[in-house]
ROSE-839507 format. One record per residue: x, y, z of N, C-alpha, C, O, CB in turn. Coordinates in steps of 0.02 Angstrom, whole numbers, plus 32768, in hexadecimal, padded with zeros to 4 digits. Glycine has a CB too. Example, Ala and Ser with C-alpha at 12.3 -4.5 7.8 and 13.67 -1.06 7.14 Angstrom:
<pts>
82947EE4818682677F1F818682947F5B818682C87F5A81A782357F2081C4;82827F90816282AC7FCB816582858002818A829E8039819282C07FE2811E;
</pts>
This chain:
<pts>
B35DC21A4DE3B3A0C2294DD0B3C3C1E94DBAB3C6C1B64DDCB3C7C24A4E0B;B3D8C1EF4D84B407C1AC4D72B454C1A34D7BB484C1CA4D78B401C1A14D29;B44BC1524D8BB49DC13F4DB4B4B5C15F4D6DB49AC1744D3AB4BFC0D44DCE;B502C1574D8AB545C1564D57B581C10D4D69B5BEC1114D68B576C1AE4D69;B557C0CC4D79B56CC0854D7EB5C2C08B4D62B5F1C06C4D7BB533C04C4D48;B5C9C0C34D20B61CC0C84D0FB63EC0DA4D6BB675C0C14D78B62FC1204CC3;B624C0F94D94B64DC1164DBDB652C0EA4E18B682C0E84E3FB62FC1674DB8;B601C0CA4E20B607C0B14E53B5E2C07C4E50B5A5C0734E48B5FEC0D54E80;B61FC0504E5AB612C0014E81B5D7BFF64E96B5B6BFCA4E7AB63ABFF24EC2;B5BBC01A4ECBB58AC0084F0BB551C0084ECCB533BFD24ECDB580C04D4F5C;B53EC02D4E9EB509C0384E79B508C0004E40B4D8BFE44E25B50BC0804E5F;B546BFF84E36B55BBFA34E0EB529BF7C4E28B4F0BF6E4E15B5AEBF774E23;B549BF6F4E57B53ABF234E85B4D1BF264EA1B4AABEFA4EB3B585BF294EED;B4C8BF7A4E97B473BF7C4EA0B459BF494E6EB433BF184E77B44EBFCE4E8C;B473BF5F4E3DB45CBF414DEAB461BEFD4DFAB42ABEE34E05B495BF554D9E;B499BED34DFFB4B2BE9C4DEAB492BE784E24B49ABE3B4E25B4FFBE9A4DDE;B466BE994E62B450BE654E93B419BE6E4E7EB3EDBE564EA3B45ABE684EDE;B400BE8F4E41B3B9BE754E38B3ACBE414DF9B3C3BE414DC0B389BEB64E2F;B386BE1D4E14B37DBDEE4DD6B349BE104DAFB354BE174D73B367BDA04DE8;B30EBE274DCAB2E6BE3A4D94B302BE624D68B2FBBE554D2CB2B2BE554DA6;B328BE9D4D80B353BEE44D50B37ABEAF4D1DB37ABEC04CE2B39EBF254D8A;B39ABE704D2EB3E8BE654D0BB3AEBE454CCAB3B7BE534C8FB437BE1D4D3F;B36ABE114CEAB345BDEE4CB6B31DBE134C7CB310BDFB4C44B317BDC94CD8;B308BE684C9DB2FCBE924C7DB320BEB84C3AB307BECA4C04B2F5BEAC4CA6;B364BEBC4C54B399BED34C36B3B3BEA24BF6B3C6BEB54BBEB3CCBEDC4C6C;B3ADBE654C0DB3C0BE1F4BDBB399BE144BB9B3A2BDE94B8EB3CCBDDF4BF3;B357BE384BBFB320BE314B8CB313BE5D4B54B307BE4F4B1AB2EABE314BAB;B318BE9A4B73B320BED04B3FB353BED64B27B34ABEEA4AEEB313BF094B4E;B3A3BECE4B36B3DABEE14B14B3E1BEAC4AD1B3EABEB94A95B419BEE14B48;B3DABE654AF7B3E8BE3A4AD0B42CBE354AC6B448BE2F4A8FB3C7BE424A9D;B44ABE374B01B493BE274B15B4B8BDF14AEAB4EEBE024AD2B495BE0F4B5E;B49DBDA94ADDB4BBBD744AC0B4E4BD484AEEB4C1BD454B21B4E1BD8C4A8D;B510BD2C4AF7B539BCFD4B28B51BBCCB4B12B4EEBCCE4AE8B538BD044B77;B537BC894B33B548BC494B28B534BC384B75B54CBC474BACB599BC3B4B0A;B4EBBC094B59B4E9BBD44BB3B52ABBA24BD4B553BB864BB0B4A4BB8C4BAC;B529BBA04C02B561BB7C4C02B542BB784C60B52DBBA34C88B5B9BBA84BDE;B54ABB3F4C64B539BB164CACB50EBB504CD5B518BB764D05B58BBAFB4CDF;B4D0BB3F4C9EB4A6BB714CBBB49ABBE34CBBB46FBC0E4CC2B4BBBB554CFC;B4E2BBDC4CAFB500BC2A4CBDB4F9BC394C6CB4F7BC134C3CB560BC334CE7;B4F9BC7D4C73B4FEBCA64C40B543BCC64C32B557BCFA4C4BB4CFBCD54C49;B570BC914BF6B5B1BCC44BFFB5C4BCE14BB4B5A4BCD24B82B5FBBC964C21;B5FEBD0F4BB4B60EBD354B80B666BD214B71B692BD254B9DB5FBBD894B96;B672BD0A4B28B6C3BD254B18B6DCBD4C4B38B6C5BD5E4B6FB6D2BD434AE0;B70BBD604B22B72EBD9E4B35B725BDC34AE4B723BE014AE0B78ABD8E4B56;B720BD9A4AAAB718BDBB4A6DB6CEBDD54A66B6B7BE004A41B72BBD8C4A35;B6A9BDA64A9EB64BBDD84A8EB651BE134AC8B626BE3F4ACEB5E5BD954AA9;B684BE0D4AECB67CBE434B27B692BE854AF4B672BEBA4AEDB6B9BE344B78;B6C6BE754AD9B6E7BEA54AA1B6AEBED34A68B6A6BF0F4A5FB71BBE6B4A6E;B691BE9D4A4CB662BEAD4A26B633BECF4A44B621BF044A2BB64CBE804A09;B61BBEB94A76B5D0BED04A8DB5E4BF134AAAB5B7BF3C4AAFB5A4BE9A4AC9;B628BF254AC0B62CBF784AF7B65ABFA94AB4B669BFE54AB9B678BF6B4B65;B66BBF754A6DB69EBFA94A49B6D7BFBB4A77B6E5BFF74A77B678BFEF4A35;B6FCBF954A9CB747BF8A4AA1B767BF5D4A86B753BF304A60B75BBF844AD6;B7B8BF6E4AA4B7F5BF5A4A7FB7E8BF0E4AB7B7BBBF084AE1B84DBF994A84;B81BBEDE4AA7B84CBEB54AD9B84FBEC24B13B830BEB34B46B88BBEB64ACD;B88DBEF14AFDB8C1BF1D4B22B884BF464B67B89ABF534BA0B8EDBF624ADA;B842BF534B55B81ABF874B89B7F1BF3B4BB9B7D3BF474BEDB7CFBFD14B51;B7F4BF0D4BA6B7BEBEE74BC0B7FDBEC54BF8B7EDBEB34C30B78ABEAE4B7F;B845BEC04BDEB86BBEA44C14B87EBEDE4C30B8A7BECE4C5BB8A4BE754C05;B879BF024C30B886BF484C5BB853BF554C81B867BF794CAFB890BF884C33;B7F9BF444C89B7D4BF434CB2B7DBBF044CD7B7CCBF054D12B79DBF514C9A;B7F2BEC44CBAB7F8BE7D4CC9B82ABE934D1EB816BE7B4D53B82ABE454C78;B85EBEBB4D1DB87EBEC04D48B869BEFB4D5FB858BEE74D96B8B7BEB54D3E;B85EBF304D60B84BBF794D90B7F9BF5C4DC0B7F0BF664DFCB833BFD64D46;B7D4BF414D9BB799BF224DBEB79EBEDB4DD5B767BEC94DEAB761BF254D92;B7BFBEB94DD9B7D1BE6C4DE7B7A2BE564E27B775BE2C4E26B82ABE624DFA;B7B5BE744E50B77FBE724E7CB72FBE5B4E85B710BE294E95B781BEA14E82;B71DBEB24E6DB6EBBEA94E64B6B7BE714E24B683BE524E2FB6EBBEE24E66;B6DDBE744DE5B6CEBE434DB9B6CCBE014DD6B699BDE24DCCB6F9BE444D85;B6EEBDED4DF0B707BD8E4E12B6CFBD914E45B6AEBD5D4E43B76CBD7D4E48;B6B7BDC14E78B68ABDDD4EB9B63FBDB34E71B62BBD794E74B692BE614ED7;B629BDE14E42B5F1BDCE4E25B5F4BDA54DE8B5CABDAD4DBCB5D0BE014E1A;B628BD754DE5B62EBD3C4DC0B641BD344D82B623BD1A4D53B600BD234DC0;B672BD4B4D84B6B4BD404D49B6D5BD174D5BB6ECBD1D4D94B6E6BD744D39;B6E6BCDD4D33B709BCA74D33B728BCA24CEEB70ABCB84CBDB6E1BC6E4D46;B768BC844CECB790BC7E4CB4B798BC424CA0B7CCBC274CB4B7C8BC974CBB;B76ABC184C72B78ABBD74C69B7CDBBD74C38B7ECBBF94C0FB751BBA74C4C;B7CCBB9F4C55B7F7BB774C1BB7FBBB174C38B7E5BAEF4C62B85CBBA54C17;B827BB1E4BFCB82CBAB84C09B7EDBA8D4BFBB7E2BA864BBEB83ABA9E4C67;B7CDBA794C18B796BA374C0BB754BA784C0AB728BA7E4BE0B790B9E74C61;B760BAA14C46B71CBACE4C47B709BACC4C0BB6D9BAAF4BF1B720BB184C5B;B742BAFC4BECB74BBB334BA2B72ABB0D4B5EB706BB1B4B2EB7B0BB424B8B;B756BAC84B80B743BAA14B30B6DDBA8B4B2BB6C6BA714AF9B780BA394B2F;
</pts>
């Protein structure tokens, strides 16, 4: 039977604690991101691109999920990071 990850967290966080699934997943999708101190990160304009949303929907998950996103490593640079 297959999750529905849109609805529960707990089945999120199955995914995201596996490394083999996430290395699996990064291999076949061909996600894209930018290395950066080791980590794999994304714009907010490739997050846009890559799911086909607005702005306006990615700061609207930015805050309804805050939590959980920051919990599996969302960080916001700016300043010296950024540059």
């Amino acid at each position: 039977m297959a999750k529905d990850l849109t609805k529960s967290s707990h089945d999120r966080q199955n995914i995201l604690n596996n490394r083999y699934a996430l290395q699996q997943a990064e291999q076949h999708l061909s996600l894209g991101g930018v290395e950066f101190e080791g980590d794999t990160v994304f714009t907010k304009s490739q997050v846009m691109e890559l799911y086909e949303v607005s702005d306006s929907t990615i700061e609207k998950y930015l805050v309804s999920h805050a939590e959980e996103l920051k919990a599996n490593g969302y960080k916001l640079l700016k300043g010296k990071k950024l540059r």
